[in-house]
C-alpha positions as CSV (number, residue, x, y, z in Angstrom):
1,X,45.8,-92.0,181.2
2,X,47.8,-89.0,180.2
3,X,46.2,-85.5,180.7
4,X,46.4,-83.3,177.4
5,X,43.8,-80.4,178.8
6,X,44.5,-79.2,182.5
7,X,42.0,-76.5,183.4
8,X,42.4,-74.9,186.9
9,X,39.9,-72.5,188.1
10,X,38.9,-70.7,184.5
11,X,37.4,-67.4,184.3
12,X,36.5,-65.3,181.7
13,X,35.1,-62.1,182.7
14,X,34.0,-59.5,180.1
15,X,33.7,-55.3,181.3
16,X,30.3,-54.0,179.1
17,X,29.9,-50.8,179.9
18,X,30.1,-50.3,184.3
19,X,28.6,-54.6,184.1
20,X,31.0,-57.4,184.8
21,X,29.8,-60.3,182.5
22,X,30.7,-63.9,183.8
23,X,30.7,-65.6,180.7
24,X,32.7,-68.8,182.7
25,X,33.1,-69.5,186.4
26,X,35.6,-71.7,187.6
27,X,35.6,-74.0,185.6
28,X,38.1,-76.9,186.4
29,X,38.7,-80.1,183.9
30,X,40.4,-82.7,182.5
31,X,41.1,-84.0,179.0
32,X,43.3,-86.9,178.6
33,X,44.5,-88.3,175.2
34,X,42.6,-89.6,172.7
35,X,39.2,-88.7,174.6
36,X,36.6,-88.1,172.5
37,X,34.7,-85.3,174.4
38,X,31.2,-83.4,173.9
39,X,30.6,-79.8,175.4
40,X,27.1,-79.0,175.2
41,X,24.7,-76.4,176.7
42,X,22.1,-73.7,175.9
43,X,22.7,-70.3,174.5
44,X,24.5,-68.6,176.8
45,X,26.1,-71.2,178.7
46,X,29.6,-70.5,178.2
47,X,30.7,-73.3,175.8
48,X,31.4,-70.9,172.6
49,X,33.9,-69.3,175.0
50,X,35.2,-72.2,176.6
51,X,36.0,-73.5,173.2
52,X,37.5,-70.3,172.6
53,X,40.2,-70.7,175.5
54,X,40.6,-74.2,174.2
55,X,41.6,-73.3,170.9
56,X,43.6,-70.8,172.3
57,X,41.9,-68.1,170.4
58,X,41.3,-66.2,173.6
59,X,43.4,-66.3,177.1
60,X,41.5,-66.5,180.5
61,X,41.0,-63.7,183.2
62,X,41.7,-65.9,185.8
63,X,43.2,-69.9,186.1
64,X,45.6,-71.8,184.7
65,X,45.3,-73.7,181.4
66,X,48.0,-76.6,180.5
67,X,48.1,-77.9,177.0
68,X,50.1,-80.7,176.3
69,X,52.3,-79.8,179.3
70,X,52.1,-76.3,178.4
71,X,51.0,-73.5,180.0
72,X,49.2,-71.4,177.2
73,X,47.3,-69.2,180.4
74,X,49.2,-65.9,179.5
75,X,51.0,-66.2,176.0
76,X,51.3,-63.4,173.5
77,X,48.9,-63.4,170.6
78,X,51.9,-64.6,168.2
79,X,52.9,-67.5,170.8
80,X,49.4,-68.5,170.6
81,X,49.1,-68.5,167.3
82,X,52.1,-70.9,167.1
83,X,50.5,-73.2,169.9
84,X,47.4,-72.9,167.5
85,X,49.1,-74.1,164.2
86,X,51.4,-77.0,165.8
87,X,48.9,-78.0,168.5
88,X,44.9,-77.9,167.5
89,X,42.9,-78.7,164.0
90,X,40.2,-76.7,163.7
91,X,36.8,-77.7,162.1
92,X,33.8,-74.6,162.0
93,X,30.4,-75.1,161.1
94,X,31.0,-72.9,158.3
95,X,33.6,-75.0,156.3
96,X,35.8,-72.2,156.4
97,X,37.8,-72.8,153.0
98,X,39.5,-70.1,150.7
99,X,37.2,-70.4,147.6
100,X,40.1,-69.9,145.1
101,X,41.5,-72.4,146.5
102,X,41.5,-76.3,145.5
103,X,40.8,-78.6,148.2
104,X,44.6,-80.1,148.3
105,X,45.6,-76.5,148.6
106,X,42.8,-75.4,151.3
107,X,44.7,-78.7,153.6
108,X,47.8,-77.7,152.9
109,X,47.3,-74.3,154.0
110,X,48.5,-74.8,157.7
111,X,51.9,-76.4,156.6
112,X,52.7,-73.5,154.7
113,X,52.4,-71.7,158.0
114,X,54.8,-75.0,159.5
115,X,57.5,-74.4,157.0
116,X,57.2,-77.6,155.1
117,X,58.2,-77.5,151.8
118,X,56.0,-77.7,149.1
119,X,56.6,-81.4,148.0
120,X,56.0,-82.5,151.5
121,X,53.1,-80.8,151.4
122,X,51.1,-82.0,148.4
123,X,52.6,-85.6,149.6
124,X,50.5,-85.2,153.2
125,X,47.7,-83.3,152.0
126,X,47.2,-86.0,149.5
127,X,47.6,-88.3,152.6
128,X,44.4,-86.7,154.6
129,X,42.3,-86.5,151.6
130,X,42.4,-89.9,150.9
131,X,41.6,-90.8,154.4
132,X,38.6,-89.1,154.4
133,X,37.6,-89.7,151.0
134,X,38.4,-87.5,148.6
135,X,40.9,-89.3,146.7
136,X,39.2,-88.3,143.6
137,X,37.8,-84.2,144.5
138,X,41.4,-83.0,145.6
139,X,41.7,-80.3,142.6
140,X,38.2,-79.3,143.1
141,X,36.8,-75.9,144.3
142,X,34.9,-75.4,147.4
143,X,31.9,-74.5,144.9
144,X,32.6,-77.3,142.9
145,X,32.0,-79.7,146.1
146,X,29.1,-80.5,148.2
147,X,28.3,-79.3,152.0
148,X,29.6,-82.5,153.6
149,X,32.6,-83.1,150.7
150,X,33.6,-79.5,152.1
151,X,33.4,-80.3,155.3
152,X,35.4,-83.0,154.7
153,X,38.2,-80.8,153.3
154,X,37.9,-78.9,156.6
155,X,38.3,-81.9,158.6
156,X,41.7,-83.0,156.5
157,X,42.7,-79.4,157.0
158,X,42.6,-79.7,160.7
159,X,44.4,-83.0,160.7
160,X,47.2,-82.0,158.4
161,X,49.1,-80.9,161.0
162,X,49.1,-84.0,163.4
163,X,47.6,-81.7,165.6
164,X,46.9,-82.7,169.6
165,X,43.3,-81.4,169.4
166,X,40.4,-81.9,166.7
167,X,38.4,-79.3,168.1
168,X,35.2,-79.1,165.8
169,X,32.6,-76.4,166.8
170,X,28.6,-77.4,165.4
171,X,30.4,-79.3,162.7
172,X,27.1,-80.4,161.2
173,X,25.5,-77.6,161.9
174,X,25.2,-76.6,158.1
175,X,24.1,-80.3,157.0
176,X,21.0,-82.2,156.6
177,X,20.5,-85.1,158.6
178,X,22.3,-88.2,156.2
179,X,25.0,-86.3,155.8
180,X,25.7,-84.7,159.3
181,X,25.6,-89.2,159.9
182,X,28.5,-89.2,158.0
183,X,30.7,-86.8,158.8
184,X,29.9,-87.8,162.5
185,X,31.2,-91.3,161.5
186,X,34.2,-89.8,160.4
187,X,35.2,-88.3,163.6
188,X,34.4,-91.5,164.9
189,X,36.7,-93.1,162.6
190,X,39.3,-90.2,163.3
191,X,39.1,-91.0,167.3
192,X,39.8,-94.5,166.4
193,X,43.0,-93.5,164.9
194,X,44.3,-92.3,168.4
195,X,43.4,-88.5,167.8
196,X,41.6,-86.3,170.6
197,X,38.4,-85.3,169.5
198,X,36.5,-82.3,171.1
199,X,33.1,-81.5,169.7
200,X,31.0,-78.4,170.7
201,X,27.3,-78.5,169.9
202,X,23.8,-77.7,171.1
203,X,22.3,-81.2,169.6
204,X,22.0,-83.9,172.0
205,X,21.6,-86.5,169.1
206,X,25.3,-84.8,167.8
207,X,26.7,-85.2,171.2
208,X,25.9,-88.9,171.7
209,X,28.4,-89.5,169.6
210,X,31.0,-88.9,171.4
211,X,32.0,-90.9,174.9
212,X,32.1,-88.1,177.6
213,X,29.2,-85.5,177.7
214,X,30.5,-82.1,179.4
215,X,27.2,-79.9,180.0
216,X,27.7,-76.3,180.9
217,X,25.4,-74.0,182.1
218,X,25.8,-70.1,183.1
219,X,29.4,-70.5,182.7
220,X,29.7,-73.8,185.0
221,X,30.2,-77.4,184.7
222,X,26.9,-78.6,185.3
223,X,27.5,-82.0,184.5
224,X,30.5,-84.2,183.4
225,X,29.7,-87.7,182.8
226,X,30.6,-90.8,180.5
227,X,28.5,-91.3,178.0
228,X,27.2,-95.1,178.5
229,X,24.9,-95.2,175.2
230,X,28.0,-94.6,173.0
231,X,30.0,-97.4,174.3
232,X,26.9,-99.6,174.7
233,X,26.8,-99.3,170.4
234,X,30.7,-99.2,170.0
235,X,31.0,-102.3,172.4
């Protein structure tokens, strides 16, 4: 399979006061395309930052990270920004969406960014909504929809953009039970579709859902293993 993640030897060390903090330790891994991938572990553990270097919202202190044959280790902010907007879809536990905005104009929101003009636009962001669902709640507000129907429009957001990378942090993490079901489905559904799918969650009943189980702890890979439950029910 093709690798899309290439971590070699990450670090990220934090200076508090006179204290080095080693919020990750060499962590080296692999991601290839259209994984579906789980990082779990406690409070603490390094997966929040991890993520982090993922989603190139932060750069490492030491190690080499290659996305999508790119080396994103050392970029400027505004490079990685661009890497962020062309490369990853992000989906927060918090929904994340501009309340004055309609939900067709919340996913269209990262093409504007792109350069797309506006009919091409509309004409994708339509294109997302439907697929999750919304076909009929695209010129609704955030407070006109419900948890998961927002977390929905934050999951077509993130996959305007064809992006290399879902990478959805506790994405049920404001949800009751039925509906965190569902929107776990969809990423399912989503992974079927050929996308890479990297979930970051504490839940072990969340994580099962995916088909490789990373489990950090103090800022090390503890464990790294296929998930055999998963593809017992998806066989």
């Amino acid at each position: 399979m093709d690798s899309l993640i290439q971590l070699k030897g990450i670090a990220k060390i934090y200076q508090m006061g006179t204290q080095e903090v080693k919020a990750l330790q060499d962590i080296t891994l692999d991601i290839n395309k259209n994984e579906y991938v789980a990082l779990m572990g406690p409070s603490g553990s390094g997966k929040s930052t991890l993520m982090n270097i993922l989603g190139c919202l932060d750069t490492p202190s030491k190690g080499d990270y290659i996305l999508n044959s790119t080396d994103v280790s050392h970029l400027e902010d505004n490079q990685l920004a661009e890497i962020r907007n062309k490369e990853i879809g992000f989906v927060f536990q918090t929904f994340n969406l501009l309340p004055r905005y309609t939900a067709i104009e919340n996913v269209a929101l990262p093409l504007i960014y792109a350069g797309e003009n506006k009919v091409d636009r509309e004409e994708r962001a339509k294109e997302v909504l439907i697929q999750v669902g919304l076909e009929d709640r695209m010129h609704h507000k955030p407070n006109e929809l419900s948890g998961g129907q927002r977390q929905r429009v934050a999951i077509a957001r993130a996959m305007v953009n064809h992006p290399s990378i879902i990478l959805a942090d506790e994405p049920t993490g404001n949800l009751d039970s039925t509906t965190s079901v569902e929107i776990m489905q969809l990423f399912s559904e989503i992974h079927s579709l050929g996308n890479t799918v990297i979930l970051v969650t504490h839940e072990p009943d969340i994580a099962q859902h995916a088909h490789r189980i990373v489990r950090l702890i103090d800022g090390l890979v503890d464990t790294d293993k296929r998930n055999s439950i998963n593809e017992t029910i998806n066989s």
